[in-house]
N, C-alpha and C positions, 0 to 999 in steps of 0.2 A: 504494500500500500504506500503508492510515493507520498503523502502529508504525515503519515504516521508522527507522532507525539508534536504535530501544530495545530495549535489554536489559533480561531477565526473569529473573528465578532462580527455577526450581523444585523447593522442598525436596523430596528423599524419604530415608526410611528402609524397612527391611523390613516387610512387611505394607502395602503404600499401597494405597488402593484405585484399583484398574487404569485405569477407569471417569475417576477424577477428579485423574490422572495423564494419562493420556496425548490428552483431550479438550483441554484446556488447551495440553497440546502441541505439539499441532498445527495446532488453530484461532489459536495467538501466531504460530505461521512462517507460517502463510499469511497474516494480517496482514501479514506480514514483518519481526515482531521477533526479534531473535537470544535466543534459548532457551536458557540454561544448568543443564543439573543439577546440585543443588549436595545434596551428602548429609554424612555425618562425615567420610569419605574418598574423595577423589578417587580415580578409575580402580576403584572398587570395584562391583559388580554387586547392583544391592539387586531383590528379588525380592516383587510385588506378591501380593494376595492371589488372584489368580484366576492367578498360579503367571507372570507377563508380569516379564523382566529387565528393568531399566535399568542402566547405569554412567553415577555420575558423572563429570561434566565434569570440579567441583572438589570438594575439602574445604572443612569450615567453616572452616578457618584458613588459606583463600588467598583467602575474598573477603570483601568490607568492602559496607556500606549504600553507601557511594558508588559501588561500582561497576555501579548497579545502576538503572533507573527502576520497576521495581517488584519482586515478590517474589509467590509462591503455595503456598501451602502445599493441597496436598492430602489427604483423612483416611484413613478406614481405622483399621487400628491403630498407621502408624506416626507419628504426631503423640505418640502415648504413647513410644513410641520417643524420636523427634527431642527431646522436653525434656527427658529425662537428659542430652542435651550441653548444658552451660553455653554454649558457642561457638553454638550454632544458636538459641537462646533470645536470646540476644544478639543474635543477625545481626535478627532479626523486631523485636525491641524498638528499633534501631536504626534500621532503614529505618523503621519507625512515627514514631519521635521527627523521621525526617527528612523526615517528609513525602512519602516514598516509598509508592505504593500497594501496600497489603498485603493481601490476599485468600486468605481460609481456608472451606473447604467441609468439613461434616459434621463429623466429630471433632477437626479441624483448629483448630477454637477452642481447644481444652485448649493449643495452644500462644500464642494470644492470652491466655489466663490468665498460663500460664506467664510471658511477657513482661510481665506487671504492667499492663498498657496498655491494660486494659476500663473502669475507673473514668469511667462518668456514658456511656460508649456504649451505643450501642443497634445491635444484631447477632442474629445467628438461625443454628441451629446441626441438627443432628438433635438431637431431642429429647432422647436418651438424658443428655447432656453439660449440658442444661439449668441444671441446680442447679450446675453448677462453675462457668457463665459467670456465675449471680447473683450466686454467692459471691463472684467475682474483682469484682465492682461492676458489671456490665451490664444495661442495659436488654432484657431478652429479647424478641423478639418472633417470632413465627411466620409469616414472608412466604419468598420464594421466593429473594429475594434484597434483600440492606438495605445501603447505601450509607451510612455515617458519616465525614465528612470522608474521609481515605483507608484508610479501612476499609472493604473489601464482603467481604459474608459471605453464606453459602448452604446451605440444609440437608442435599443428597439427589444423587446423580447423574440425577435428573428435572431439578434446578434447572438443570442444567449451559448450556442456551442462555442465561437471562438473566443467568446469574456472568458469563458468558464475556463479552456486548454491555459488562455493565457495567464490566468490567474493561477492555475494550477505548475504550470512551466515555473511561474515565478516564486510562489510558498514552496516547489521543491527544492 
């Protein structure tokens, strides 16, 4: 199992999209990295948009970048969600600055904004979010999936097989 003894955190808030939540999910354990949900509050039940529960594992304020070899942010509309917590913005800016790979799909860039940590990258998003990742300083580009140092980003739940190799390439 190439992830064997890596941990993953995967943010959600309400509204995630189903699709780029729970693909990620489960394609990490059968790697066989250990998969933590990590939302505002722990033990809490956040509800995606095709109506599919998770509960968090933890809250933002029980894990740190360190406890972690990478991090994924799924979109949807709860990435508009997750940046009103100062503490989740944090956690994404963190593992980035540590070198932790950090992987956001579809609207999930607004929280790569949010974390200030687009300046002179080059990533790809669904279009719609385009102008916010310029704004934040990114190089935009339209591929299926873009690989910047420990950034991979992805546009669409079509992208979902090559986010997933590349994320997987990169925790091994």
């Amino acid at each position: 199992m190439e992830l064997e003894r890596k941990k993953v955190f995967i943010l959600v808030e309400t509204i995630y999209n189903d699709l780029e939540f729970w693909y990620p999910y489960y394609r990490l354990k059968e790697a066989g990295a250990e998969v933590f949900v990590v939302g505002p509050m722990g033990g809490m039940v956040y509800t995606g948009k095709a109506g599919l529960p998770v509960k968090a594992d933890a809250g933002m304020n029980d894990v740190t970048a360190a406890d972690c070899d990478g991090l994924i942010i799924p979109g949807g509309y709860a990435p508009d969600h997750m940046r009103r917590h100062p503490q989740m913005v944090k956690l994404v800016r963190d593992c980035v600055e540590s070198g932790k790979v950090v992987a956001a799909i579809c609207h999930a860039g607004w929280m790569l904004a949010s974390a200030d940590i687009l300046q002179g990258r080059t990533v790809t998003s669904f279009f719609a979010i385009r102008d916010d990742l310029v704004h934040a300083g990114a190089n935009y580009v339209d591929r299926e999936v873009v690989v910047d140092g420990n950034i991979i980003t992805s546009r669409t739940p079509d992208d979902l097989p090559p986010f997933m190799r590349a994320i997987i390439a990169a925790l091994a």
